[in-house]
N, C-alpha and C positions, 0 to 999 in steps of 0.2 A: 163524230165531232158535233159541239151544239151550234146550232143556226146561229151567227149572231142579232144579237137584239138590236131591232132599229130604235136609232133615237135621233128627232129630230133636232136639225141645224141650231135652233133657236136653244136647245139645252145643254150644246156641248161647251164647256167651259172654255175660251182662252184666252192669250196673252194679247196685250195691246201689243204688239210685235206683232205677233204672230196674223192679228187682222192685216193688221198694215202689209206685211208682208204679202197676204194670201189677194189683196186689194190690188197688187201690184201685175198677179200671175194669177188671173181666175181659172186660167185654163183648169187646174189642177182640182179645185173646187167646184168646179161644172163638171171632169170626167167622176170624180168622187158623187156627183149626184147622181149622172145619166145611172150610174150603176148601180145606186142603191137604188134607182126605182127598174130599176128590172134592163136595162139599154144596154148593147154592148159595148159601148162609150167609145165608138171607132171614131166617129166625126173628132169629137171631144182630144183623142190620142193623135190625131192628125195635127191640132192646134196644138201640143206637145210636142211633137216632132218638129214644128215648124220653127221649136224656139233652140237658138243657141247655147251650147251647153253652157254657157255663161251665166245663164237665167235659168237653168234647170232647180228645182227644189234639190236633189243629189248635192248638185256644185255646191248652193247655198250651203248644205250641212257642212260640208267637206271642207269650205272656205272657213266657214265658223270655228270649226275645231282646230284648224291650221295658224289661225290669228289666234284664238282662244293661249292654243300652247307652244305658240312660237317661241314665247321665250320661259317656257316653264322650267322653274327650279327650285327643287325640293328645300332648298334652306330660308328661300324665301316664303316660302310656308310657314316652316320652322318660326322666323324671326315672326311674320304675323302672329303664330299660337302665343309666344311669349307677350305679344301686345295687346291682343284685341282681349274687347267687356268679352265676360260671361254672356253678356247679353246680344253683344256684337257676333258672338259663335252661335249662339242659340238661333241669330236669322239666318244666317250663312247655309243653316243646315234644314231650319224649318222650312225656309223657303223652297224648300227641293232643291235645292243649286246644286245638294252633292248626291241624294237618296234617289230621288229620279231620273236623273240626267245618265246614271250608270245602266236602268236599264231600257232607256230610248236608246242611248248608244249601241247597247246589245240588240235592239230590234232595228236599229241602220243598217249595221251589218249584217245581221242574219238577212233583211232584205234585198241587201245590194250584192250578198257572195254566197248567200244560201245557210243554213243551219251547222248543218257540219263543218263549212269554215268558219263561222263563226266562234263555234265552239271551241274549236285548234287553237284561232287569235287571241279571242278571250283568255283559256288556257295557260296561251304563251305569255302573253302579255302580264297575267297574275303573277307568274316563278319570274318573270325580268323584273316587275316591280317591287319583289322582296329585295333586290340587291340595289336599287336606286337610292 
């Protein structure tokens, strides 16, 4: 497997969310250094442990998705495609909202249940989705 490429903090792109967020729980962003410079990031896991699964990054994802499609339904889709510009679908989609978010969700999972569950969910998930 190839070494990954270090790139420093200052070139990695993100979301103003997602500082804000990371501002809030640096823990996560200090064990993520200790370890790229070489540390076992024990200390660092320690101030992770101390946090309530409340505040964990995991929960965060997991809360998001949970409000995201609390109340998702497929004809509400529907009725949007019949209204929105051309132009209003062209950001929906350029914006990554739909082409990347599909496969961070797949590297959640595979992180949080391991690769072969992942696989199976995913999977499952695709043959449930043709009949919604």
């Amino acid at each position: 497997m190839k070494e990954p490429e270090m790139v420093p903090l200052s070139q990695i792109k993100t979301d103003d969310l997602a500082r804000d967020l990371m501002a809030r729980h640096p823990e996560y962003v200090e064990y993520i250094t200790a370890r790229m410079q070489g540390q076992d990031g024990e200390s660092e896991l320690e101030n992770i442990r101390a946090l309530p699964l409340e505040e964990r990054y995991t929960w965060r994802i997991a809360s998001a998705l949970r409000w995201a499609f609390a109340d998702f339904e497929p004809m509400n889709i529907a009725a949007d495609l019949e209204t929105l510009s051309e132009e209003d679908l062209k950001r929906l989609v350029d914006l990554a909202l739909v082409q990347h978010r599909a496969i961070q969700f797949c590297g959640y999972v595979k992180s949080l249940i391991g690769y072969e569950e992942m696989v199976k969910l995913m999977v499952g998930s695709i043959k449930t989705a043709k009949h919604v």
